[in-house]
N, C-alpha and C positions, 0 to 999 in steps of 0.2 A: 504493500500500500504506500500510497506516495503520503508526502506530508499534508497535502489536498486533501486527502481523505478523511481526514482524522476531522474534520472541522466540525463543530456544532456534536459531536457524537457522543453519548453518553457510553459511560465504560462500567457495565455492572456484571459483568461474569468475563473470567479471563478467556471465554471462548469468543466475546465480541472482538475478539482481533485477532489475527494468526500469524503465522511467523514473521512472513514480514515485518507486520508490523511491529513484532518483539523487537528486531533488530533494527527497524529505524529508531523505534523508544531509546535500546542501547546507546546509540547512534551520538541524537540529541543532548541524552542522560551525559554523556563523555562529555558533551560542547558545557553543560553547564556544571560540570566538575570543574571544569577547567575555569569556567567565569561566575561564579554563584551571584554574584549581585551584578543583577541590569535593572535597569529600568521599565524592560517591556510591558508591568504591570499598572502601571502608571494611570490610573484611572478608571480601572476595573475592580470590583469588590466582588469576592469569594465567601462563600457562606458554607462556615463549617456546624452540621450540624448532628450533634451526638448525643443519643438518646441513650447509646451505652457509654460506661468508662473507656475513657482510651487517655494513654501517654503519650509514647513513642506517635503515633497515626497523627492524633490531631496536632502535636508540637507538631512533626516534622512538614505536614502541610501548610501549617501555620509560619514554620521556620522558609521554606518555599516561595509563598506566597511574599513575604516580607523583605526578604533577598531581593525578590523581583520587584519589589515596589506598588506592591498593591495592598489593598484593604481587604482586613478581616472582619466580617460579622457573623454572629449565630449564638449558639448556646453550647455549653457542656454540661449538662443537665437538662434531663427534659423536666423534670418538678420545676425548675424557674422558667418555663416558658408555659404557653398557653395547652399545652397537651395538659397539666395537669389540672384544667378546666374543662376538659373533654374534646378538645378541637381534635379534629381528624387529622390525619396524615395527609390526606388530600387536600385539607385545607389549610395545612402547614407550609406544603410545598407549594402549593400555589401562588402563597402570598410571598415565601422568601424568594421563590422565584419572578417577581418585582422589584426586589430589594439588589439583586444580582447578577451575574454573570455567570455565576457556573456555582454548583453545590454542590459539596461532598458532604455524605450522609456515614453514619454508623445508627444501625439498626438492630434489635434483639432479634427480631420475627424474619424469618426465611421467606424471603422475596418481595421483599418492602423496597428492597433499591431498584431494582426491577418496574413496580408498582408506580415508586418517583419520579423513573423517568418518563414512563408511558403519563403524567398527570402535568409536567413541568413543562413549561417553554424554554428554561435554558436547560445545557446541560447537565447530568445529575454524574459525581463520582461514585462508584462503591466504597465505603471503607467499613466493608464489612458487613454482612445482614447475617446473623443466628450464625449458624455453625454450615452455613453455604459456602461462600462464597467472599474471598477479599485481592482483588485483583491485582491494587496497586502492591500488596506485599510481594504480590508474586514478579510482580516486573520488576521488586527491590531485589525477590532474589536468585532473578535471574540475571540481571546486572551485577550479584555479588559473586555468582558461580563465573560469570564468565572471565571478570574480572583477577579471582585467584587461580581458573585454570585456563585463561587464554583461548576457552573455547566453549561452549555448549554440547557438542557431541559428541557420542560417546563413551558418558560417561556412567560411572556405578555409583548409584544414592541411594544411601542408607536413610530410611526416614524412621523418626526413635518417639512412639511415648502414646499420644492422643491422637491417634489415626481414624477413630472412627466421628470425632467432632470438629476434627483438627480443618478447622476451615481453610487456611494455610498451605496442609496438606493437601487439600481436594485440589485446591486450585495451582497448587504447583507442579500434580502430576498430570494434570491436562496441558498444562502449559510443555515442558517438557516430554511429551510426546510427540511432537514435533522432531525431538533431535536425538532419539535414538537410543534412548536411557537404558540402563539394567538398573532397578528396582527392587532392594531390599526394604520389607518391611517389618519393625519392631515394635509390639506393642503387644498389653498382657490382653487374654484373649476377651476379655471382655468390652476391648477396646479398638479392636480389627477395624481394618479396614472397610468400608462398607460393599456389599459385594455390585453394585454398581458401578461402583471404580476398582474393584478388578475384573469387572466385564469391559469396561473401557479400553484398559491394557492388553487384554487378550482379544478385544477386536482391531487392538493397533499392532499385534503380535510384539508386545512391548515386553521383554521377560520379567517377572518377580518372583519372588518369594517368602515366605513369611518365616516369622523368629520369634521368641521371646527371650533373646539376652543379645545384646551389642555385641558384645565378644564374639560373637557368631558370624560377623560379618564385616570388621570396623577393621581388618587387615587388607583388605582387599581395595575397602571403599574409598573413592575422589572426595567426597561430600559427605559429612556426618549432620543430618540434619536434624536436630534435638526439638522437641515440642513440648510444653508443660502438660499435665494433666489439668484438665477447665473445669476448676469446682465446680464454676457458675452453671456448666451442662447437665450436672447429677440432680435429678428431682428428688434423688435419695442419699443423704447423706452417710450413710453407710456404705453405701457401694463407691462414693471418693473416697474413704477412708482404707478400703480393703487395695486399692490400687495409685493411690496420689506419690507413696514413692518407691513405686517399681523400678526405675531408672537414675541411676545417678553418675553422670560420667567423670571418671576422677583422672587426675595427668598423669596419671601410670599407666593407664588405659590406652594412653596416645601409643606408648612404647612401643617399635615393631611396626607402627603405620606407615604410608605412603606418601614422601617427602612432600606432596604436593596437598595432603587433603589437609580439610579445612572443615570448621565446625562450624555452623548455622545455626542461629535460632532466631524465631522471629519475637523476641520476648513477650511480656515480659517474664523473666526464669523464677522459679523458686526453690526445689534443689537439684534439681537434673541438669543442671551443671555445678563441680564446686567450683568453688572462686579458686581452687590454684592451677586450674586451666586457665583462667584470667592470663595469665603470666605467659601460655606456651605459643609462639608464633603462630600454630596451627589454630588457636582461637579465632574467630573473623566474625562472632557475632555483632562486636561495638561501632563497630566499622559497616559492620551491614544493615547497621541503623540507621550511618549518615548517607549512609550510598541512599536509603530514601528518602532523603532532601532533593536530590540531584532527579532523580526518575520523578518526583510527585512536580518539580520545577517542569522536565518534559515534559510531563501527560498538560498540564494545565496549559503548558505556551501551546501544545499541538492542539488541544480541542480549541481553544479559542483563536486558531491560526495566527496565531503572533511570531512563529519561526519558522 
């Protein structure tokens, strides 16, 4: 897809764009590594709106936006806005969609970003609805894979923890189909992968496998991709407790690995990683946090054709 294309489009499942346009994203993302503050945003207001907690997401769009010279408005709370009056989501977007140019949303409910955009005159981002779908992580970290291996294809990913809510997950193995992956996956079994996506893979004749211990597979692997376990997902508190820490990757674990892999997580971590991997080069989480400042700067100059 050319940079034309991108214009006016809303990005709410990482299948609304295809390789291509992974690699112009890439592309772009590099141009504004290189220059993080312009001015292209100069009179445009972006509306971030978050009904759930986020950190990393809203800072770093916010951090994006601001580099580039543009305005932020919205809520991080939906109790301080008018939803906890009863206003609809329809009636939400519609009105911030006056207010703005382009909106990024995080949503509890599976297919609200979707919903947004089909209801919105401007563009709507995903960042995130329920345990679907969050697109722009997945363009951070594909930007951070390619980044530590110089490539996208070919490669062997180990994905470690909350596979079956891991929204991260879903959408980073669609994305990555594309480019040829072998697919390790870790997780205790009441946390599998959902067999929809690996129907997915085995209709891309994509190979994986399943595990329940790291060790099983973390000699081999390019990318160690760690995932937290999401209290927030358990309706029952007992069943996070029998599994919240199944996983913990300690830096003796590294030992023996392949000089080039690299750790992933899309945070925020709680112990599934210790902090004295912090210290070992092969870490790349902190780093593939800022990589999405850079990637959330492209999607926004590309849908509002500014580059």
């Amino acid at each position: 897809m050319s940079k034309e294309n991108f214009l006016g489009r809303s990005l709410v499942s990482i299948l609304d764009y295809g390789k291509d346009d992974y690699l112009t994203i890439m592309e772009v993302a590099k141009h504004f590594e290189a220059n993080p503050v312009q001015n292209i945003l100069s009179g445009k207001v972006i509306a971030t709106l978050f009904f759930e907690p986020s950190t990393r997401t809203r800072l770093s769009f916010e951090s994006a936006v601001n580099k580039l010279n543009g305005k932020i408005i919205g809520f991080t709370d939906a109790s301080t806005s008018s939803v906890k009056k009863g206003e609809s989501l329809k009636d939400t977007i519609q009105t911030v969609a006056n207010y703005s140019d382009l909106i990024v949303m995080r949503h509890p409910i599976e297919g609200s970003a979707r919903y947004a955009s089909e209801v919105s005159k401007v563009p709507v981002v995903n960042a995130g609805d329920g345990a679907n779908q969050h697109p722009t992580q997945t363009l951070l970290d594909l930007y951070s894979i390619l980044k530590t291996q110089n490539t996208l294809d070919n490669l062997e990913i180990t994905l470690v923890g909350d596979l079956k809510y891991g929204r991260t997950v879903h959408s980073l193995i669609m994305a990555m189909s594309h480019f040829n992956p072998k697919f390790n996956l870790v997780s205790p079994p009441t946390l599998k992968l959902p067999d929809e996506y690996k129907l997915f893979l085995k209709e891309k004749n994509i190979p994986f496998a399943e595990f329940e211990n790291i060790t099983d597979t973390i000699k081999t692997t390019d990318i160690l991709y760690v995932t937290r376990i999401q209290k927030e997902r358990f309706s029952d508190p007992i069943e996070y407790e029998k599994v919240k820490n199944s996983y913990v990757l300690r830096n003796e674990m590294l030992e023996g690995t392949k000089d080039n892999l690299r750790v992933l997580h899309p945070l925020p971590r709680v112990n599934e990683i210790s902090t004295d991997v912090d210290s070992n080069p092969k870490a790349y989480y902190f780093q593939q946090a800022l990589n999405g400042v850079y990637v959330r700067q492209a999607i926004i100059a590309l849908i509002l054709g500014l580059i």
